[in-house]
C-alpha positions in Angstrom: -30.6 -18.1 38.9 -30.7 -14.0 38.4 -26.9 -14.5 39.0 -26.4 -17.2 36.2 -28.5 -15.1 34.0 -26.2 -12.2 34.9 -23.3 -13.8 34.0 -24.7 -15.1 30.7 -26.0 -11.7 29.4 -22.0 -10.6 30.5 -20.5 -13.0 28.4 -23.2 -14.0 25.5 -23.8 -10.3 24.2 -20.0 -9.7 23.3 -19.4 -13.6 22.1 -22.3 -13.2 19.4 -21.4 -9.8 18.4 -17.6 -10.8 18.0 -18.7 -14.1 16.2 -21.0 -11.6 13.6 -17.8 -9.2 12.9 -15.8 -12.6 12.2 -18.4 -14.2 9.8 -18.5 -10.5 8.1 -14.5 -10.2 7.8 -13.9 -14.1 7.7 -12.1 -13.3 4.2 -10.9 -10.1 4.6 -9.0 -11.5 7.8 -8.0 -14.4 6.3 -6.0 -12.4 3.8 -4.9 -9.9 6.3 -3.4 -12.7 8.2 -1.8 -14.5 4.9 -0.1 -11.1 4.2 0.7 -10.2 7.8 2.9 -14.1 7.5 4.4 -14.0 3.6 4.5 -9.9 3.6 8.1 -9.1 5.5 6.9 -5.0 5.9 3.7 -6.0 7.7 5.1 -9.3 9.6 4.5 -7.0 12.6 1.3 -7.3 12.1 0.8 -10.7 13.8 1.9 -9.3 17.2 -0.3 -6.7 17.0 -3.8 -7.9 18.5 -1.6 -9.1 21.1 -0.6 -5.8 22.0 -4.0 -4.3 21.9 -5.2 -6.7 23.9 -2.6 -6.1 26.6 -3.0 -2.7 26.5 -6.9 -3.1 27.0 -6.3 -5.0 29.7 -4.4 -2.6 31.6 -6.6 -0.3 30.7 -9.9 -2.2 31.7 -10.8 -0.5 34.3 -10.1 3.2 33.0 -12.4 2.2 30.2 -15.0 0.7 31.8 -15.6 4.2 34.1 -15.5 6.1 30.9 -18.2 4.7 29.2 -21.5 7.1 28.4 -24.3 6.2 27.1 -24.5 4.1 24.4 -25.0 6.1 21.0 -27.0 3.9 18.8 -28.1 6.5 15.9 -24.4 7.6 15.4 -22.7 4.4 16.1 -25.6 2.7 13.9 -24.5 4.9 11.3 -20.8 4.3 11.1 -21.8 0.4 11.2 -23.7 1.3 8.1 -20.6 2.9 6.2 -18.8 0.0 7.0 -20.4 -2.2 5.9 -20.4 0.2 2.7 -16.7 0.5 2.8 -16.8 -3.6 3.2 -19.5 -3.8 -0.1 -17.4 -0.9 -2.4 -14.0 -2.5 -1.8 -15.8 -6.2 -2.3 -16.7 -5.3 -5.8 -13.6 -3.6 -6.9 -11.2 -6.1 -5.4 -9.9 -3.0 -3.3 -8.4 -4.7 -0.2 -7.2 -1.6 1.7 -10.7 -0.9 1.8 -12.0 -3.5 2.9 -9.4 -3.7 5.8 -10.4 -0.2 7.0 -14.0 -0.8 7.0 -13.1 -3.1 9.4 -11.5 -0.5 11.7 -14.2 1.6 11.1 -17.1 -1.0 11.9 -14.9 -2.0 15.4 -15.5 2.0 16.2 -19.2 2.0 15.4 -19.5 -0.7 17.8 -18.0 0.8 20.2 -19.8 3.8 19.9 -23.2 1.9 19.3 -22.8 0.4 22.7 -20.7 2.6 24.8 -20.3 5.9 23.5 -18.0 8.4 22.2 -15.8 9.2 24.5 -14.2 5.8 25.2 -12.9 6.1 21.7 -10.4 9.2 22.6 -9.4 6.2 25.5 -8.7 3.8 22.8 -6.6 5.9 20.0 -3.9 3.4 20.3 -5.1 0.7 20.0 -6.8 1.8 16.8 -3.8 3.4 15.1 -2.0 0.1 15.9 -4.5 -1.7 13.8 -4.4 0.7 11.4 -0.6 0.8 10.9 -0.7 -3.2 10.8 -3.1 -3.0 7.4 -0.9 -2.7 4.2 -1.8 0.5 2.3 -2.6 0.0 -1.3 0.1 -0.9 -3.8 0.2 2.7 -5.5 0.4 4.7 -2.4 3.7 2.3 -0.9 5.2 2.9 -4.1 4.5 6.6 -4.4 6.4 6.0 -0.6 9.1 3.4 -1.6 10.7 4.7 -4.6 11.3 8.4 -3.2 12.9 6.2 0.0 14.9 3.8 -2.5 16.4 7.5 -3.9 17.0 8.9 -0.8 18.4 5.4 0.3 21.1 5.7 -3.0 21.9 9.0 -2.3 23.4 8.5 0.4 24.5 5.2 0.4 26.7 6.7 -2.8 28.2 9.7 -0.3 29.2 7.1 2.4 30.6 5.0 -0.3 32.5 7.5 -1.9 33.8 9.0 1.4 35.4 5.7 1.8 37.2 5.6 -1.7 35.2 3.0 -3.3 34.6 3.5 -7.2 31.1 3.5 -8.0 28.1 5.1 -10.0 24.7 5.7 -9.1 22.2 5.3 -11.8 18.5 5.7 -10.1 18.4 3.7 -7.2 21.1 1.1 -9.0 24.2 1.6 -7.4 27.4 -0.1 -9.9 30.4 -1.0 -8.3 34.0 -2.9 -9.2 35.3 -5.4 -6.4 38.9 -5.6 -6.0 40.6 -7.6 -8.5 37.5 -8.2 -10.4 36.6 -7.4 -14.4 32.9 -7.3 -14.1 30.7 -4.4 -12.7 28.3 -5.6 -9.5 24.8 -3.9 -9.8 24.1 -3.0 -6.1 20.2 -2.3 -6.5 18.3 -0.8 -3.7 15.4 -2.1 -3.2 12.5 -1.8 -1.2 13.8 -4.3 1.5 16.9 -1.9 1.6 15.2 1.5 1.3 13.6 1.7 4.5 10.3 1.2 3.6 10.3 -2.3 5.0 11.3 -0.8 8.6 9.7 2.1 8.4 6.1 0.5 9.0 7.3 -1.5 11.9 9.6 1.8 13.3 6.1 3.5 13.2 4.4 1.1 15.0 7.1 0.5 18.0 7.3 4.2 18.3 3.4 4.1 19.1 4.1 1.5 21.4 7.2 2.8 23.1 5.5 6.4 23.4 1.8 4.1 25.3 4.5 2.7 27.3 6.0 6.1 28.1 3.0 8.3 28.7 2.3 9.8 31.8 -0.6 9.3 33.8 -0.8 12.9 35.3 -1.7 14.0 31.7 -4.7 12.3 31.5 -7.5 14.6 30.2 -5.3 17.9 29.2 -5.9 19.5 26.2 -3.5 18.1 23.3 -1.6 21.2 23.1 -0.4 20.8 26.4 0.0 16.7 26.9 3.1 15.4 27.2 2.1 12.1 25.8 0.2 13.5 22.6 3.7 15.4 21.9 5.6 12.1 22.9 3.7 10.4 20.3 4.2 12.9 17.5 7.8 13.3 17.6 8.4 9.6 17.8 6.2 8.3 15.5 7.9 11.3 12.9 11.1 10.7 14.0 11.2 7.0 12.7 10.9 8.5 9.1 14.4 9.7 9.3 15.3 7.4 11.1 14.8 4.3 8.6 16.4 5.9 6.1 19.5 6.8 7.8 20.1 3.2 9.1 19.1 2.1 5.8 21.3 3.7 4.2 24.0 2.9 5.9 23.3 -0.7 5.7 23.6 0.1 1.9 26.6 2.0 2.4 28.3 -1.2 4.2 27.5 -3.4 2.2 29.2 -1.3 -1.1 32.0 -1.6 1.2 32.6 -5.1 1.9 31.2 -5.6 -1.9 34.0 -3.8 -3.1 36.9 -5.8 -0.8 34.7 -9.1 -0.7 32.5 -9.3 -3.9 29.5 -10.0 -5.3 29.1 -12.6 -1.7 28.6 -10.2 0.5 25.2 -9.3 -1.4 23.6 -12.5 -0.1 23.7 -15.3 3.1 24.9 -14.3 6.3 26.1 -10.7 6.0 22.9 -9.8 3.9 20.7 -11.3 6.7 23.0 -9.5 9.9 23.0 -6.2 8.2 19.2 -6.7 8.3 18.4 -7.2 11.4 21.1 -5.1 12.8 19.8 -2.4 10.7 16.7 -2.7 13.2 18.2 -3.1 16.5 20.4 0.0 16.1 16.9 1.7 14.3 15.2 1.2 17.8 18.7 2.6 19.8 17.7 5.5 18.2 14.1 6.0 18.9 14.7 4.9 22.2 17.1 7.6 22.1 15.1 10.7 20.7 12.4 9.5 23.2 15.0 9.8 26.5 16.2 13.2 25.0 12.5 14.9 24.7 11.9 13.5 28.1 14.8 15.2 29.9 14.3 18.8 27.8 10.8 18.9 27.5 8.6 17.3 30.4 9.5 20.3 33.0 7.2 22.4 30.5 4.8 20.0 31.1 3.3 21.3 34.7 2.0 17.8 36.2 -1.6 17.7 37.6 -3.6 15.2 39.7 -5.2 12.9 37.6 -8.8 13.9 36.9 -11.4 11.3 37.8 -13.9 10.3 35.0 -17.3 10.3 35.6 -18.4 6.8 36.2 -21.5 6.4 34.0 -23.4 2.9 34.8 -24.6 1.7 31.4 -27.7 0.7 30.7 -27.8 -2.9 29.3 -28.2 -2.9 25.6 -31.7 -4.1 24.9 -31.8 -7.7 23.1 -33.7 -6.2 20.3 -30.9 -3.5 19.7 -27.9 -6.3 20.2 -29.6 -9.0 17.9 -30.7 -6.1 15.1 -27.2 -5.3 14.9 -26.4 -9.1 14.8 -29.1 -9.7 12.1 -27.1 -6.8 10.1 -24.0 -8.5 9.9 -25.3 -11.7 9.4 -27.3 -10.1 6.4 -24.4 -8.2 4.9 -21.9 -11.3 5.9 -23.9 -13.6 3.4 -24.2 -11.1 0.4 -20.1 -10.5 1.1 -19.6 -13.8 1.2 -21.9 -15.0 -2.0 -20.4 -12.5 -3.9 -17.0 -13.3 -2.8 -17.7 -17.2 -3.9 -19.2 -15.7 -7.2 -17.2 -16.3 -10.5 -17.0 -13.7 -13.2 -18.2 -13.6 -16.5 -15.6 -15.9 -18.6 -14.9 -13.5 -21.7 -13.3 -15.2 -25.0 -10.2 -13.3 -26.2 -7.7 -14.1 -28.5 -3.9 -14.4 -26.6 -1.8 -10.9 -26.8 1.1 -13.0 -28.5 -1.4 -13.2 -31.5 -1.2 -9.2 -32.1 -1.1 -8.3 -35.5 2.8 -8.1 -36.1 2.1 -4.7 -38.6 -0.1 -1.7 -36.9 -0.6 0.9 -39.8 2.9 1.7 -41.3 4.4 0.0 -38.1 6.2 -3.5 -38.6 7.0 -5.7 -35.6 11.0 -5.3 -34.8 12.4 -8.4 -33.7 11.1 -11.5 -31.1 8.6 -10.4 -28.1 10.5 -9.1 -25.1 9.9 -11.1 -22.1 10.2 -10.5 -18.1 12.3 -12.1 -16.0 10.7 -14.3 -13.3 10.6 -12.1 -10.8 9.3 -9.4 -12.8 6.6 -11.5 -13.9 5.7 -12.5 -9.9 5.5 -9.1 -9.0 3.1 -7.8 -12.3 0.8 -11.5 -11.9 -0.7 -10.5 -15.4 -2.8 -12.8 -16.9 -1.4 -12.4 -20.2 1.5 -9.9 -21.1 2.9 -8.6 -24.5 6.1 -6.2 -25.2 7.4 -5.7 -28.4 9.3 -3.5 -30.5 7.6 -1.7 -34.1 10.0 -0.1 -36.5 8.4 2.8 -39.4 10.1 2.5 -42.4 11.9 5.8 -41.5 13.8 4.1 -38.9 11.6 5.3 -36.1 11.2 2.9 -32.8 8.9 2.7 -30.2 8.2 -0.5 -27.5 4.5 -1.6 -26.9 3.9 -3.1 -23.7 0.0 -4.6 -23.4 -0.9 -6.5 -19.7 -4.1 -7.9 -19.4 -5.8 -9.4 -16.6 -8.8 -11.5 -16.8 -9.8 -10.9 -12.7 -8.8 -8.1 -10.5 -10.8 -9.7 -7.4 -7.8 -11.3 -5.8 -5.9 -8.4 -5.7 -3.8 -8.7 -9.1 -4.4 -5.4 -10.9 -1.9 -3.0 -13.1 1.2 -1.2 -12.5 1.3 2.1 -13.3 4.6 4.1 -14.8 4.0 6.3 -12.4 5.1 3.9 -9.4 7.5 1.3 -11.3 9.4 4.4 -13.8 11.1 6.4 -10.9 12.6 3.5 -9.4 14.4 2.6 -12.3 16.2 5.9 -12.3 13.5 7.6 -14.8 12.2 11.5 -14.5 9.1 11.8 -15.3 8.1 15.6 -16.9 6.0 17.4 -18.0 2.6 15.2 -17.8 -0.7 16.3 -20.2 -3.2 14.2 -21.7 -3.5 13.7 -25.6 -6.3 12.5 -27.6 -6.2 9.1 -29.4 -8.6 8.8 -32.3 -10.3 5.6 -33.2 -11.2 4.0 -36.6 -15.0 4.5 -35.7 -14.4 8.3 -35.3 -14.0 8.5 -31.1 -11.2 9.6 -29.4 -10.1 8.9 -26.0 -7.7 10.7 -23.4 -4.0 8.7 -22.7 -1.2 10.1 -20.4 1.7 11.5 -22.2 4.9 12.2 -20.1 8.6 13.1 -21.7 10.4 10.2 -19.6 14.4 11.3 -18.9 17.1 9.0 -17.7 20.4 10.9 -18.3 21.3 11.1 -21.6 18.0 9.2 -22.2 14.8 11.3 -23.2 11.8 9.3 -24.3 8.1 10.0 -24.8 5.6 7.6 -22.8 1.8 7.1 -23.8 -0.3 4.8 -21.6 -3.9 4.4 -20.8 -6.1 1.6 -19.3 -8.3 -0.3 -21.7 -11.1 -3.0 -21.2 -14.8 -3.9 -20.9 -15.5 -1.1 -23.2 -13.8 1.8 -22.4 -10.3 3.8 -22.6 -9.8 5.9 -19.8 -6.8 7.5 -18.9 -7.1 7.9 -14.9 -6.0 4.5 -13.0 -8.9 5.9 -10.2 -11.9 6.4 -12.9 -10.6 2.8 -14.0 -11.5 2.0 -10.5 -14.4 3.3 -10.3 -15.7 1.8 -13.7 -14.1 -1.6 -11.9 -16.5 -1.4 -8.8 -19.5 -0.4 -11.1 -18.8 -3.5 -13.6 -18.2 -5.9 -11.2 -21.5 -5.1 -9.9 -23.5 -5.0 -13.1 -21.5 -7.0 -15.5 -19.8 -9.5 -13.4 -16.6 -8.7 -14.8 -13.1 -7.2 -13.9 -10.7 -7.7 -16.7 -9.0 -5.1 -18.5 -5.5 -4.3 -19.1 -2.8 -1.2 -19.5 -1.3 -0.4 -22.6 1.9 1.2 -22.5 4.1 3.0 -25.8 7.6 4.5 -25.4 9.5 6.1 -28.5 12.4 8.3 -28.0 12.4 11.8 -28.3 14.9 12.2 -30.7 15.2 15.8 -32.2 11.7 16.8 -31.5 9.7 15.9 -29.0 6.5 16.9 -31.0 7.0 14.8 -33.9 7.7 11.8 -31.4 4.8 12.6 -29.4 2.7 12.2 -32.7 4.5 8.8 -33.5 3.6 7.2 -30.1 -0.4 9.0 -31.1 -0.9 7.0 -34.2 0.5 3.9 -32.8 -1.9 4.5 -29.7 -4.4 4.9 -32.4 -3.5 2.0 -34.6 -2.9 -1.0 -31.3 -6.1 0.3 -29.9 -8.1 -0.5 -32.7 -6.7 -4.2 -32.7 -7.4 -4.6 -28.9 -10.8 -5.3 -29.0 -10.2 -9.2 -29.7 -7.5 -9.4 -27.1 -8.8 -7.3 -24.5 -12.5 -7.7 -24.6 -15.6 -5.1 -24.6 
């Protein structure tokens, strides 16, 4: 009997505590897993808890004589700003934080029953995780589009060291096949900037360096173990890495578009160059691995592994194990209610119905609109870009997208991320004040935009529920707080360009007082 009980306290405390953290997460791992399938830079994602678990295993018994005794002020704490983390990033439909509290309420449980120090024990299996969670869409842009350059630059050196004709324009790359008339636009994407490899070169060079590690280092200070220094240069050497194989994969493929055609862009060669682009991507870090070995481990002095202290854990009390159940439970309802909640329908008027005069401004021409795959990759709601003319001749393009929800992930594109890949500079950034017809004024971006021979000046700002704020993060913030209180999460981005022309003052003043006049109007589009 006292051994049947044993065996049901093993197996029942972790079963209940594992089934809590998946009632918690059930959606936030749900969408982790949809991305981890339909997303091709985190696909590596589903192999992932695989290798944790495997590496665990091995591990078992390392672990289980490292444990101390359980912590459960500290690693009740950390559970608590999870599940704060898991609240915050509920109401502002931020998914990166949701996915993190997650990581962070896995290492308040392990602290909360077994102690620190097992935590330094299981440092890769945690960065695993975190490298499998996509990072928010403005941070992989702020990383993509400097890559995508990068990528051109020296796609258009290989290219030209082989005598093809061609011309780089941002991270668009134009060249002429042989015995062709028309110009093929090789762009490079992120697919091709090695962005998409990069987060799965990151996590194999974890893996290979866990695999690598040696056992005599075990409990030296980081400064002098092998395997921390292992890790570090493999994990930064897959940054140069991608690019380089990326780029040549660009290079090639100007090549054989240049003898070939516009064919070799698409089908079998695009799909080889891919996943060669990988294999030779892992020569190489298998590579820089072997060399660091052979020069550096002789500085390493071995020493006799050092023998934890075993530490015989108390068992958790029930009361501790199902207050910490009741916790989740708790905060798994509220995030799950609140999840299922629907948001205040708003009645607005469709952005197509924009007064076609602002002020002196007249509507040039039909609305501008995206192609399809733009249109995926924005998932407005409701979109509007035009052109208004002055009668002096002046131009400037309005571009207005609204959407009604941001709680499934779909919020705005900022210039900032979607500019720079187009080939755009972006210089000399200040805010300038918009005034309304009620007598406020609000703060908008203002950048001088150049593109070659092309110098414009941008204005944008984000407006809805209310307010006009010029910071995408105080949007965010306003977002969480509004969700909350207001049940709501719609707004939208407003964006003017005019070019510069002979002075980038007057212009500047142009793209103000249409700022002023569209925002006015906005109110029955973009709701308060």
């Amino acid at each position: 009997m006292n051994s049947d009980q044993n065996i049901f306290e093993k197996f029942s405390r972790p079963l209940l505590i594992a089934l809590s953290i998946g009632f918690l997460y059930a959606l936030v791992l749900a969408k982790l897993a949809s991305d981890w399938w339909t997303d091709e830079n985190y696909s590596h994602g589903l192999l992932v808890p695989f290798v944790i678990a495997y590496i665990v295993w091995l591990e078992f018994d390392l672990l289980k004589n490292s444990r101390e005794k359980s912590s459960y002020l500290i690693g009740g704490s950390v559970v608590l700003i999870a599940l704060a983390m898991l609240f915050a990033g509920t109401l502002g439909a931020e998914l990166f934080m949701q996915r993190i509290s997650l990581v962070v309420m896995l290492g308040g449980m392990v602290i909360y029953f077994f102690g620190g120090k097992i935590l330094k024990l299981l440092s890769v299996p945690f960065l695993l995780l975190l490298f499998a969670i996509p990072i928010p869409q403005i941070i992989f842009n702020k990383i993509a589009f400097p890559l995508q350059v990068y990528a051109s630059q020296m796609a258009i050196w290989g290219i030209r060291l082989f005598g093809v004709p061609s011309v780089r324009n941002g991270n668009v790359i134009e060249i002429l096949p042989v015995g062709a008339t028309q110009i093929v636009s090789l762009e490079v994407v992120e697919a091709c900037s090695g962005i998409r490899s990069l987060m799965t070169l990151v996590t194999l060079a974890l893996v290979l360096a866990y695999f690598s590690h040696e056992k005599s280092q075990q409990g030296k200070p980081f400064y002098r173990n092998f395997n921390f220094w292992l890790s570090i240069i493999l994990i930064f050497s897959a940054i140069p890495i991608a690019i380089l194989t990326n780029a040549g994969r660009v290079t090639a493929t100007g090549i054989f578009t240049h003898l070939y055609g516009k064919k070799m862009l698409t089908g079998f060669f695009h799909d080889l160059s891919g996943w060669l682009v990988y294999l030779v991507a892992l020569i190489l870090l298998a590579l820089v691995g072997f060399i660091f070995k052979f020069i550096f481990k002789r500085f390493f002095v071995a020493v006799e592994k050092q023998k934890s202290d075993s530490f015989e854990n108390t068992p958790t009390s029930w009361k501790l194990v199902l207050g910490l159940i009741g916790c989740l439970i708790i905060g798994g309802f509220f995030i799950n209610w609140f999840e299922s909640r629907e948001e205040v329908q708003v009645k607005r008027l469709a952005l197509k119905e924009i007064p076609s005069i602002l002020g002196d401004w007249k509507q040039r021409g039909n609305d501008i609109r995206f192609s399809e795959q733009t249109e995926s990759v924005l998932r407005t709601t409701d979109y509007l870009m035009r052109e208004y003319e002055l009668p002096s001749g002046n131009i400037a393009n309005l571009y207005v997208g609204y959407y009604a929800s941001q709680k499934s992930g779909a919020t705005y594109h900022s210039p900032q991320n979607c500019l720079p890949g187009s080939g755009w500079e972006m210089k000399e950034p200040e805010l300038v004040e918009v005034k309304l017809a009620n007598g406020k004024t609000f703060n908008a971006n203002r950048y001088i935009i150049v593109n070659d021979s092309k110098r414009e000046i941008m204005i944008y700002w984000y407006q809805g529920r209310g307010r006009e704020v010029a910071s995408e993060y105080s949007d965010k913030i306003f977002t969480v707080l509004d969700s909350f209180t207001r049940q709501r999460s719609d707004g939208s981005m407003v964006r003017i360009l005019i070019p510069a022309g002979n002075s980038e003052t007057e212009a500047t003043q142009l793209a103000i007082d249409l700022s002023s006049n569209i925002s006015n109007k906005l109110s029955d589009f973009v709701p308060e």
